[in-house]
N, C-alpha and C positions, 0 to 999 in steps of 0.2 A: 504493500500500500504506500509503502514513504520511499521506496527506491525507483518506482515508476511513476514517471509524470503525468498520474491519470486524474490527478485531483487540480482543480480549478486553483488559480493564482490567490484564490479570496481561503477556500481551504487552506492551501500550505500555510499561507499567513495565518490562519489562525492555530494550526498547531507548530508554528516556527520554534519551539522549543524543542518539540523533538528533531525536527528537521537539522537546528542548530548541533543537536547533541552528538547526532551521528554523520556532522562536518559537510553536510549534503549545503548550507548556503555560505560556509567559504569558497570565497574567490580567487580569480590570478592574483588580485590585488591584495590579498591575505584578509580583506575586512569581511563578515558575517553581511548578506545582504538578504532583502525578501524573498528574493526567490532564488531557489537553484541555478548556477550558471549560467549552464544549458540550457535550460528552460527559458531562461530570460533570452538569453540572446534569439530563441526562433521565435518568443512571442514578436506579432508586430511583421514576418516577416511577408504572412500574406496580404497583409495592408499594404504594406509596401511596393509589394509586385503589381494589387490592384492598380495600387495612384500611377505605377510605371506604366500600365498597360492601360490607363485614362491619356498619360501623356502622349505615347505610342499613336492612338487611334486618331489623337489632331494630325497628325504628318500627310500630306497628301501620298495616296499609294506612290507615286509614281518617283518620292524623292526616298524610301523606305530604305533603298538601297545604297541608298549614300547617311545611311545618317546610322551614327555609333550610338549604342546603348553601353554606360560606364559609370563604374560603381567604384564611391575611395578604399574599398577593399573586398577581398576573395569571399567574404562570408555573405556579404550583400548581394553580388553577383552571381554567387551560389544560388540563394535563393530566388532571385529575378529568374533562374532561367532555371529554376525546379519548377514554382506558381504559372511562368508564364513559355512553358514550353511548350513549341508549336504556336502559340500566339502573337508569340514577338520576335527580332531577331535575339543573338545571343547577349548575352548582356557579359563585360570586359571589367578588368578591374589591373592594374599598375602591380598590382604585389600577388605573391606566391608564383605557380605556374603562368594563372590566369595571361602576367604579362605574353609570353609564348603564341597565347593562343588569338591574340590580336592579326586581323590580318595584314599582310607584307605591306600592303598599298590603299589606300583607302583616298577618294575624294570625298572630307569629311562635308557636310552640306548640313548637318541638321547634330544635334546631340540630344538623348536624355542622360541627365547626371543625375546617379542618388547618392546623397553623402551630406560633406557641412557646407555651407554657406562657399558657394563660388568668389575665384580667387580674382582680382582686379583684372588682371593679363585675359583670363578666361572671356570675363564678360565682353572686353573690347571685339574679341574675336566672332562676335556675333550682332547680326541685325536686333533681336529680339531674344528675350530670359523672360522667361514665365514660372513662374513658381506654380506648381500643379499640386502639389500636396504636402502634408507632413504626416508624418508616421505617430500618430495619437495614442497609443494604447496605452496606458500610465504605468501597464507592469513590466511593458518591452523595454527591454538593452538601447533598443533603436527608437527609443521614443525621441521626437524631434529631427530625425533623418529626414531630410528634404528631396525633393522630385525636382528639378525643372527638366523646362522643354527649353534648348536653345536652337533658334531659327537662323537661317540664313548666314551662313558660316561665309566670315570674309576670309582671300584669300589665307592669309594669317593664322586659320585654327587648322589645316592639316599641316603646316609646316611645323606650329607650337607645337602640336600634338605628336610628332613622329623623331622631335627630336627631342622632346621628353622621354618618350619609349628607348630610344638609344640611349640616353644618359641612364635610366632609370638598369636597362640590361647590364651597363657597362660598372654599374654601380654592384648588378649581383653575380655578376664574373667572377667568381674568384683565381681564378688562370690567368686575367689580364689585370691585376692593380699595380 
């Protein structure tokens, strides 16, 4: 009953003492937290696929194929493309494998980004940012995870974007530092 995540966020919380007893709500961070890790980090995660795949569906068809779906890490991009598989393209993320699997060449033309608040560089690089959602569930990890839609990529964002990817590789090289 307390080692499977069958019980509602509002459960655990109320018997958090046993949960605490048998170290089920320490964290990386070494502090006791409401909810099991684990648990926390997937709540929230199909909210968030939803608001991607709300973002997704403004894109006119015919620009789908130019525009990157990219998440500021593997666990979010994970779950984009478990909720929204076959719905959407794949959704990319800078860290772990994920980089790899980005492709060779891309005319980026549209982005949806889930993560924190876009960086100044970022925004320039596009006609229009839309904020499409936040990740709301008060008991997710990812509560406050933001959606936008960014339109109309000037030339400027596949070139940002592909020499990040190279710094970003060159950075996890260990054979070439």
């Amino acid at each position: 009953k307390y080692l499977m995540p069958i019980q509602s966020p509002i459960e655990i919380i109320k018997y958090k003492e046993v949960y605490e007893k048998i170290g089920l709500l320490r964290w990386e961070d070494g502090l006791n937290h409401a909810l099991p890790q684990d648990f926390a980090d997937m709540l929230g995660w199909k909210e968030m696929a939803d608001k991607a795949l709300t973002a997704y569906r403004k894109i006119p068809k015919q620009e789908l194929e130019n525009t990157l779906i990219f998440s500021d890490d593997y666990g979010k991009a994970g779950a984009l493309n478990y909720y929204n598989r076959k719905k959407t393209l794949a959704a990319y993320s800078f860290l772990s494998d994920y980089i790899y699997w980005l492709p060779d060449s891309m005319n980026i033309q549209n982005m949806i980004i889930v993560g924190d608040d876009l960086a100044t560089e970022v925004l320039a690089c596009f006609e229009q940012c839309n904020l499409v959602g936040v990740v709301e569930n008060e008991f997710s990890r990812e509560q406050g995870t933001k959606i936008f839609l960014l339109l109309g990529a000037k030339d400027s964002a596949t070139d940002m974007f592909y020499k990040t990817v190279e710094e970003r590789k060159k950075q996890m090289n260990i054979f070439s530092r």
